[in-house]
C-alpha positions in Angstrom: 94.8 -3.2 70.8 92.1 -3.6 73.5 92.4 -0.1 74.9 91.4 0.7 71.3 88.0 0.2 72.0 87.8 2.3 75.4 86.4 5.4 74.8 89.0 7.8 77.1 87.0 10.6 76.4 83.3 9.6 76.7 80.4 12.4 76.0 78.2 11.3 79.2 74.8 12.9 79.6 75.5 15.1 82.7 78.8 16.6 80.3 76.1 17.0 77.4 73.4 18.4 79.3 76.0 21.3 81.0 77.4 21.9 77.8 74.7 22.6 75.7 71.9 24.2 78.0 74.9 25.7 80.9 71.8 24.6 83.3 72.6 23.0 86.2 69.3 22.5 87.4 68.6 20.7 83.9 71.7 18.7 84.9 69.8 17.6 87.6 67.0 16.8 86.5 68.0 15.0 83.4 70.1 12.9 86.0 67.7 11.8 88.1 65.8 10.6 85.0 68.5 9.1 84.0 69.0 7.2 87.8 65.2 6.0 87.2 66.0 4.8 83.5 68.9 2.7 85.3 66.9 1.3 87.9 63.8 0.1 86.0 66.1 -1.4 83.2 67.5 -3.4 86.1 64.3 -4.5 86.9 63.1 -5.4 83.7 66.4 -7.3 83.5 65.7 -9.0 86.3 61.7 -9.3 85.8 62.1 -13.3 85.4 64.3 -14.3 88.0 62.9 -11.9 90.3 58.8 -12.8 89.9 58.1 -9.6 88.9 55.8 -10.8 85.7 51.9 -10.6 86.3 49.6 -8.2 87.5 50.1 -6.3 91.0 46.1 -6.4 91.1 45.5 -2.6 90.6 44.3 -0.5 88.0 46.4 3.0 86.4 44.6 6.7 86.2 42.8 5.3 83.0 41.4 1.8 84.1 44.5 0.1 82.7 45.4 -3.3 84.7 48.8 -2.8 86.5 51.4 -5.0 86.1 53.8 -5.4 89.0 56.7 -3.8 86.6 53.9 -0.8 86.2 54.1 -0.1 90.1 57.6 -0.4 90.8 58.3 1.5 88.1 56.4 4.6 89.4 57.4 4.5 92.4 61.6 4.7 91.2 60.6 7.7 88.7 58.5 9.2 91.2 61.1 9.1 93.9 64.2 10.1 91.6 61.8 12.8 90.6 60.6 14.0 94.0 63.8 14.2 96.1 65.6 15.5 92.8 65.4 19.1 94.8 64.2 20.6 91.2 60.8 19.5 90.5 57.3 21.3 91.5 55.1 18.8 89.8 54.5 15.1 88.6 52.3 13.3 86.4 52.0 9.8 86.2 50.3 7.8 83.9 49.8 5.1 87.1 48.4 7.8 89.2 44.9 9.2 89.2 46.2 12.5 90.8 49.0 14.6 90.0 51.6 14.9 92.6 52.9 18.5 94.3 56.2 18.2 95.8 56.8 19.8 98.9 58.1 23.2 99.5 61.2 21.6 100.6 61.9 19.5 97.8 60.2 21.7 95.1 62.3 23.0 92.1 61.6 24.7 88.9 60.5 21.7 86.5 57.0 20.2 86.0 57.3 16.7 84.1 54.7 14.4 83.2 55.4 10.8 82.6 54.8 7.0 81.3 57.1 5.3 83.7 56.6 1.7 82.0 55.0 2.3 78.2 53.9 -1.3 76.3 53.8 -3.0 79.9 50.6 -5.6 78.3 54.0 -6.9 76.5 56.3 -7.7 80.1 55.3 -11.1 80.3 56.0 -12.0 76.9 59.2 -10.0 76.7 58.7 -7.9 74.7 60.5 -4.1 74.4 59.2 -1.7 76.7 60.5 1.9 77.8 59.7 5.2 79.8 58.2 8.1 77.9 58.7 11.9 79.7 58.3 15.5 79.0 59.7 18.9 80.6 57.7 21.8 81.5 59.3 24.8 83.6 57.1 26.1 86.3 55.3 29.5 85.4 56.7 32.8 86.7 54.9 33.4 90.0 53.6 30.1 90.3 54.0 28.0 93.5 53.7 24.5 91.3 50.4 23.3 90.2 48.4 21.1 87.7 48.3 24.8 85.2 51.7 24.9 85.0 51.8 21.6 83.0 48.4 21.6 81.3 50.3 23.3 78.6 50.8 23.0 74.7 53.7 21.3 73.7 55.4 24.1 72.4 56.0 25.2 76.0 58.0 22.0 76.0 61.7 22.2 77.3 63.0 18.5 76.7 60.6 15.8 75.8 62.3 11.9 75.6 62.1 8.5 75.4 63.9 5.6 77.4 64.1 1.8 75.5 64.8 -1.2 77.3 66.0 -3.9 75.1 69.2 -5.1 73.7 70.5 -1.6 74.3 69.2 0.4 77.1 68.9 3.5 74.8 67.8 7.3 75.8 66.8 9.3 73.5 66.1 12.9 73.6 65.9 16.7 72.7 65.7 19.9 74.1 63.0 22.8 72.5 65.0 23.8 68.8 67.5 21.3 69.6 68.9 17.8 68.3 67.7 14.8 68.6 70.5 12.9 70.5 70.9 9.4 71.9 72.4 7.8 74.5 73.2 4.6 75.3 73.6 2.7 79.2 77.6 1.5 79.2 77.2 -1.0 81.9 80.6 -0.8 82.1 81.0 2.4 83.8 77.4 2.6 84.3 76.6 5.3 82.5 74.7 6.7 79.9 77.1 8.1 76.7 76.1 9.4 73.6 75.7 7.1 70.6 74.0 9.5 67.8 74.9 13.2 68.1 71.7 14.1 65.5 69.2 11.5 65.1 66.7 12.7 61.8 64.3 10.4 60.2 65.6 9.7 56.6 65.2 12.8 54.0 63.9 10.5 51.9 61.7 9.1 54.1 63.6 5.7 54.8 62.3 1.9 54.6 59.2 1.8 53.6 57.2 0.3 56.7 53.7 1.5 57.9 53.0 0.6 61.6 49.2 -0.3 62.8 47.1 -1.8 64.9 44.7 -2.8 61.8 42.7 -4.9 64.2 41.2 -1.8 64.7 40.6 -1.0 61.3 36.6 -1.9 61.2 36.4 1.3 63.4 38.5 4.0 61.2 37.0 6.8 59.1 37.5 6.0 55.0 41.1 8.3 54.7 42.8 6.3 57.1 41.3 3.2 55.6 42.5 3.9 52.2 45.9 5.2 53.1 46.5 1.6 54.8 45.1 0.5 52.0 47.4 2.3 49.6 50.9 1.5 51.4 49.9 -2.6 51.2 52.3 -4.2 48.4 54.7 -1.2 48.6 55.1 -1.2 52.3 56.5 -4.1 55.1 53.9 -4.0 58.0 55.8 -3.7 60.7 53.4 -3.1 64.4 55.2 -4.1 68.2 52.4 -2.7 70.2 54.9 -0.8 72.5 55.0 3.1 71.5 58.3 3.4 72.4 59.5 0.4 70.1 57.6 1.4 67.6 58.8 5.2 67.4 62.1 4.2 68.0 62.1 2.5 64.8 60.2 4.8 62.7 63.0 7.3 64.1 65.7 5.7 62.7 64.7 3.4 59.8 61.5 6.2 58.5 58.1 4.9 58.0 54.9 5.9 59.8 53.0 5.4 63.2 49.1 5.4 63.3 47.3 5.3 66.0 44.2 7.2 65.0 41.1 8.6 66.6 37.7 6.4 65.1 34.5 5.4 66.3 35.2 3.5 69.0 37.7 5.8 70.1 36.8 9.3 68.6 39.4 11.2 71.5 42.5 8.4 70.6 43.4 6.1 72.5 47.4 7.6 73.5 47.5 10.0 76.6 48.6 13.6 75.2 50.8 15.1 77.8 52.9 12.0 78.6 53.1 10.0 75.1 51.6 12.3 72.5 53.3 15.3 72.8 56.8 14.2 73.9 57.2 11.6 70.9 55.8 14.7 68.6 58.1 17.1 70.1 60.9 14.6 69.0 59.8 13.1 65.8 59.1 17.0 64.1 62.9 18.2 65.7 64.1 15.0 64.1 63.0 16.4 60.5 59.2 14.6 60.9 55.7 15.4 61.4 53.6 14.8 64.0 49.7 15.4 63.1 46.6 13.9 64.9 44.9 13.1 61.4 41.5 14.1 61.6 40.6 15.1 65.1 37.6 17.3 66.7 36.6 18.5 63.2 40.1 19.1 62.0 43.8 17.7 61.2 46.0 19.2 64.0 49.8 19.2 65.2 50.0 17.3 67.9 52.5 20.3 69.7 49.4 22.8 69.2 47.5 20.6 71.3 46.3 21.9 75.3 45.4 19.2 77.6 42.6 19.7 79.6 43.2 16.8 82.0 46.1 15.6 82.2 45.6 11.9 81.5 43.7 13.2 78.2 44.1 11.5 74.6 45.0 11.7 71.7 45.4 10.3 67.9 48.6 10.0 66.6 49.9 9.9 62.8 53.3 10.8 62.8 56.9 9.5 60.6 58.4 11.2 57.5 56.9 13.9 55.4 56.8 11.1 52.2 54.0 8.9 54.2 52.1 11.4 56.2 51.2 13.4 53.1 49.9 10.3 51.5 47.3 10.1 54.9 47.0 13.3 53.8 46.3 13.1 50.4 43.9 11.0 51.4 41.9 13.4 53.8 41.7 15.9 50.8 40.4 13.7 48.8 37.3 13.8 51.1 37.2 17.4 51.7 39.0 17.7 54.4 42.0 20.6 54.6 45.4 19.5 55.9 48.5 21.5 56.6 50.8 22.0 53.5 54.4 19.9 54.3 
């Protein structure tokens, strides 16, 4: 029967959100994320018919060309984020500056935010999505740039929003699961699809993921440990973070993005890519390390911006393929943390 397949009792995100945190203010917020999720998929949707491929003849915070997605994008995060009546502070990867919300708007949460990540792929259609994390205001603090130039352990929800066949938001709050929701056009709203998302135990398909035309530039480990997973492994490399996390997060495998010689920082921002997709990958059962960085192999959540469009390096996926990386660091004297 048709009414078979109508979920009467759906698990949307403002009934998960209450239910597990008993935070309205988190309710909020998560919905107004949500509400910017919504519109930009819309707008991607539309991209074609509407003219919005090409570039809006700007350039982001970090000397990026804008596309004309890239702006309008901002601006529906930014404004579902600013009249939201709980946020303090914003970070944008598309502006320079960070943004203090009035003392009329301003609420307890700090977030920092890619509101179009893998937008060099809009014109060919490609998967794109929204990358965020959560930090609560410090006690005493009116709301400024200190209260979010924090590790990520002082992370309250880091998440990611793909836009593709499914409009999928995916999620977790500090010791919590992973979950994922997906956009029921429908009703038009988001209900939850996977109620504990973890990377295989076994470490899943066997898929490292690359940009190996970068290769010429990486130190020996990370050279040999691509090395090592050719034959054994499918290459498997979109070019859109969120695309490629997404399916490292539910098939297993591993994401590089290293730090090397042309790029000895990394080439991801920390506080609005790095840290939320490390956040969710190590409560999803992964790791999340930055392979050899400043003299040493770090986690990614004991990193502290000092700027917030910073970098980072990025090796993260199961515990079976980052401890071959590793294996390979120790092989040339460097220490890496036991897994």
């Amino acid at each position: 029967m048709a009414s078979e397949s109508i979920d009467v009792n759906p698990q949307t995100l403002s009934r998960y959100v209450m239910t597990h945190t008993k935070d309205a203010d988190l309710v909020i917020l998560m919905d107004a994320i949500a509400t910017a999720c919504k519109l930009i998929a819309t707008a991607v949707k539309r991209a074609g018919i509407a003219q919005l491929y090409g570039l809006a003849g700007e350039v982001n915070s970090t000397g990026d060309d804008q596309k004309k997605l890239d702006v309008m994008s901002n601006e529906m995060m930014t404004n579902c984020l600013r009249f939201s009546g709980v946020c303090s502070v914003l970070v944008s990867e598309e502006d320079e500056d960070p943004i203090i919300v009035g003392k009329e708007n301003a609420g307890d949460f700090c977030v920092a935010f890619d509101p179009l990540d893998g937008s060099s792929n809009i014109d060919c259609n490609v998967s794109v999505g929204t990358i965020f994390s959560v930090y609560k205001k410090q006690k005493g603090s009116s709301g400024t740039v200190e209260d979010i130039l924090l590790s990520g352990e002082k992370v309250v929800c880091a998440g990611y929003c793909a836009y593709s066949s499914a409009v999928e938001l995916v999620f977790t709050f500090k010791n919590s699961d992973v979950v994922c929701f997906c956009l029921d056009p429908s009703i038009g709203e988001f209900v939850r699809t996977r109620a504990k998302v973890m990377i295989p135990a076994d470490g899943g398909k066997k898929i490292y993921s690359c940009n190996e035309g970068n290769s010429i530039h990486w130190d020996k480990p990370i050279k040999d440990a691509v090395e090592g997973f050719k034959g054994a492994y499918a290459a498997r490399y979109v070019g859109s973070m969120v695309a490629d996390i997404h399916r490292t997060l539910l098939y297993g495998g591993i994401y590089l993005y290293p730090a090397d010689s042309k790029s000895p920082k990394g080439k991801l921002r920390c506080l609005y890519e790095g840290i939320p997709m490390a956040m969710i990958i190590e409560q999803a059962g992964g790791v999340a390390s930055t392979g050899l960085f400043e003299g040493k192999v770090r986690r990614v959540l004991d990193l502290v911006p000092d700027q917030i469009h910073c970098k980072c390096p990025i090796i993260m996926g199961g515990a079976r393929d980052v401890q071959r990386v590793f294996d390979e660091y120790e092989k040339n004297g460097v220490t890496c943390p036991k897994l």
